[in-house]
C-alpha positions as semicolon CSV with decimal commas, in nm:
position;residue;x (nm);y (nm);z (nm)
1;X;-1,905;23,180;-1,537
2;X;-2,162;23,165;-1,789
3;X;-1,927;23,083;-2,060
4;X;-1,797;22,814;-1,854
5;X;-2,158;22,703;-1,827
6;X;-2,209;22,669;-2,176
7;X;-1,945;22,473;-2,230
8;X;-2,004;22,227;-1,984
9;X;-2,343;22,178;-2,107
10;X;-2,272;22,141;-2,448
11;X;-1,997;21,847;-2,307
12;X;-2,226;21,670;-2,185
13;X;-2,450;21,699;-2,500
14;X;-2,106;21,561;-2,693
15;X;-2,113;21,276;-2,418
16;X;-2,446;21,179;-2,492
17;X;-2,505;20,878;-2,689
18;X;-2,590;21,042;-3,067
19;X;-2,919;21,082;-3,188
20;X;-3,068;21,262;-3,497
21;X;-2,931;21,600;-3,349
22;X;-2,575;21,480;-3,319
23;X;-2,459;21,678;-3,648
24;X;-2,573;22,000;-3,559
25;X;-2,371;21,930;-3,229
26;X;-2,102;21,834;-3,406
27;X;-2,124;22,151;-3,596
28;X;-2,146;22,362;-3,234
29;X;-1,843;22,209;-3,126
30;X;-1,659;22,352;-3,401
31;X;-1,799;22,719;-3,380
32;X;-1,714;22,691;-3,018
33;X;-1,349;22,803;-3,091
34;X;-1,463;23,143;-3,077
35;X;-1,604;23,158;-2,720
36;X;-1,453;22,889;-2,492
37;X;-1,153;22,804;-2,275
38;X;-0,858;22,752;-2,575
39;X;-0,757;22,402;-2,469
40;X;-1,125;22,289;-2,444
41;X;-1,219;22,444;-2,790
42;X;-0,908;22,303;-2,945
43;X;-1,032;21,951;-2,835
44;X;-1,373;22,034;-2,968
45;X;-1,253;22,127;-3,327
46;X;-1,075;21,826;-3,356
47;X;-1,342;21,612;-3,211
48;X;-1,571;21,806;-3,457
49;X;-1,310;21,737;-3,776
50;X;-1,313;21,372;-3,674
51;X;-1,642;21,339;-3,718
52;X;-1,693;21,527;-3,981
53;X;-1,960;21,348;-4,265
54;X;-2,027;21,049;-4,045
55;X;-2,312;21,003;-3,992
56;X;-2,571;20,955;-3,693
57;X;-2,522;20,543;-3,706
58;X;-2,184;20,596;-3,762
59;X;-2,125;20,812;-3,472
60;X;-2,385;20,553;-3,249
61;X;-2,103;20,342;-3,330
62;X;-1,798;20,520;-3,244
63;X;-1,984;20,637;-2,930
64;X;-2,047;20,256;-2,806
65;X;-1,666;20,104;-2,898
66;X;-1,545;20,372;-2,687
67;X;-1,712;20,393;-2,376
68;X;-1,920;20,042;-2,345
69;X;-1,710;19,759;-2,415
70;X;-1,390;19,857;-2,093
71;X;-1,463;19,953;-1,797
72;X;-1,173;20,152;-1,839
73;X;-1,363;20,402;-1,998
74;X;-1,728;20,378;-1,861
75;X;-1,860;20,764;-1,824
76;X;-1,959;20,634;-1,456
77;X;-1,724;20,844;-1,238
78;X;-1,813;20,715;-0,907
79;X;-1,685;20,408;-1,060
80;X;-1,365;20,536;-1,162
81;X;-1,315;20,710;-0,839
82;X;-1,437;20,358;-0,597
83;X;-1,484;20,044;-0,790
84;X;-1,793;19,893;-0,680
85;X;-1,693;19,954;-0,325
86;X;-1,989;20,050;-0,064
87;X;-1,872;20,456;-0,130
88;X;-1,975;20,455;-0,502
89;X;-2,326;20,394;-0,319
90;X;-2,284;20,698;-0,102
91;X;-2,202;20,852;-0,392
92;X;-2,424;20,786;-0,646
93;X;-2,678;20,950;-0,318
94;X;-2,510;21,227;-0,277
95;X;-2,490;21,274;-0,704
96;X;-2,858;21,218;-0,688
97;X;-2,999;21,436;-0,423
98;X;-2,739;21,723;-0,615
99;X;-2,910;21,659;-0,938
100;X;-3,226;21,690;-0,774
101;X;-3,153;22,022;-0,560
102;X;-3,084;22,167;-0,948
103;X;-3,327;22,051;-1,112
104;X;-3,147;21,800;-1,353
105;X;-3,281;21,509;-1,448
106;X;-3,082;21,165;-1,439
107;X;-3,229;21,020;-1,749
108;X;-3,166;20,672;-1,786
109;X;-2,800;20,693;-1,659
110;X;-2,693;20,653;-1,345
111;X;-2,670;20,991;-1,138
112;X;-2,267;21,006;-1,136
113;X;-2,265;20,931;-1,541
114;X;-2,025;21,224;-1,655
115;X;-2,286;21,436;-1,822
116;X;-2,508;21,425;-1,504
117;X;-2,201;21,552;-1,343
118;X;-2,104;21,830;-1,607
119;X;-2,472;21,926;-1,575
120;X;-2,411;22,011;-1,241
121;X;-2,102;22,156;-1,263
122;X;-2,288;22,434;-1,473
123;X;-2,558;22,504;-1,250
124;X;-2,382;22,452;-0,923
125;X;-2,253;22,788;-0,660
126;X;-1,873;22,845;-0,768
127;X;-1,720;22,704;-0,464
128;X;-1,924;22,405;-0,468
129;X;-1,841;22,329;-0,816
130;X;-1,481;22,378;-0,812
131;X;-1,501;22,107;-0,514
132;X;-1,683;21,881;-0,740
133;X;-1,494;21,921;-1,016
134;X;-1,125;21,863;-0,769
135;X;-1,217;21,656;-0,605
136;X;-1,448;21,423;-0,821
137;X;-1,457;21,484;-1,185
138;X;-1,057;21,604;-1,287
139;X;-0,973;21,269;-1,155
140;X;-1,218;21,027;-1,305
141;X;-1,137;21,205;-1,630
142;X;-0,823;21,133;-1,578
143;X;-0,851;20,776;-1,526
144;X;-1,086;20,751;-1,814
145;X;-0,843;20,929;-2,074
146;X;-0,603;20,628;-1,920
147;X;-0,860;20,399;-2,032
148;X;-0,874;20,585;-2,379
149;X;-0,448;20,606;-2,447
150;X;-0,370;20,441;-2,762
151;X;-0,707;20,412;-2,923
152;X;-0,831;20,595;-3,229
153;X;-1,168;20,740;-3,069
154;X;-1,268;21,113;-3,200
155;X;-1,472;21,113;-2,840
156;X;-1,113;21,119;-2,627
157;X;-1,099;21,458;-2,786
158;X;-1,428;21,533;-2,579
159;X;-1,284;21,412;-2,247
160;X;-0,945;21,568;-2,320
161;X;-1,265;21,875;-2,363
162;X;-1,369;21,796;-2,049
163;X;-1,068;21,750;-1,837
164;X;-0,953;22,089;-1,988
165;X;-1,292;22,260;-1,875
166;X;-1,284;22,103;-1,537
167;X;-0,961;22,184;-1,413
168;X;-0,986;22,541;-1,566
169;X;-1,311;22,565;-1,315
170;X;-1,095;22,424;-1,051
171;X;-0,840;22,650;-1,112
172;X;-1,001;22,975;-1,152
173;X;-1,282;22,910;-0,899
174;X;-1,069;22,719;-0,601
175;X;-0,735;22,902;-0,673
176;X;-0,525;22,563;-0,643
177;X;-0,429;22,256;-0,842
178;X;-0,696;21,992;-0,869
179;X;-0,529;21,658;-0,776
180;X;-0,615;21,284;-0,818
């Protein structure tokens, strides 16, 4: 579990809007085809090769056209998984007291924003987090690499990352298929 750990927290680092540290990350993402989950590090090296030279503006950039302008693609799961419809509140709750109960700070996202979530995921008991990641996170993924089909975004690689690492918790933790 504590690889899977690492990976999900350096996921939600890649899912982070990029600051002065962003190379470095970019250049951890690419070493991390020597310790995680093959279809997750896969993602990661290309993600890493995409990005390659850019820099930190650059990336600021690349990060914004892709997950701010459609809804589509918003990092806010609960929105993926309800709309704005009165659950997404009972959701966001539930995110937040989670966060709380393990010590993970929201930031100034909302508490179901994906990295909140992937936080979680890493610090969370096995059974709980293979719920989590079933039953909320495989399928806002999902609907957010939707969103992302057809445009030229090095950060899909990161959610393709994502919905790799997720559903290979799932799997190995719940013993059954995450569905949508």
């Amino acid at each position: 579990m504590a690889g899977d750990s690492a990976l999900l927290v350096l996921l939600a680092r890649a899912l982070t809007y990029p600051d002065a540290a962003a190379p470095a990350l970019v250049a951890e993402c690419s070493a991390a085809g020597g310790w995680a989950e093959p279809a997750a590090a896969a993602a990661l090296g290309r993600f890493a090769e995409a990005l390659a030279g850019d820099t930190v503006e650059t990336m600021q950039e690349r990060f914004t056209q892709t997950f701010d302008f459609d809804p589509k693609c918003t990092l806010d799961i609960g929105w993926h998984l309800f709309g704005e419809n009165y659950e997404r509140g009972d959701f966001l709750v539930r995110m937040r007291v989670a966060l709380a109960a393990h010590g993970i700070e929201e930031g100034v996202d909302l508490p179901d924003h994906l990295p909140n979530a992937l936080r979680l995921l890493a610090r969370m008991a096995p059974d709980r987090a293979a719920e989590l990641a079933s039953v909320s996170v495989v399928p806002a993924v999902e609907k957010i690499l939707a969103g992302l089909d057809g445009r030229d975004s090095p950060y899909e690689q990161i959610v393709r990352s994502v919905h790799a690492a997720a559903s290979g918790l799932a799997h190995a933790t719940a013993g059954e298929v995450p569905h949508g």
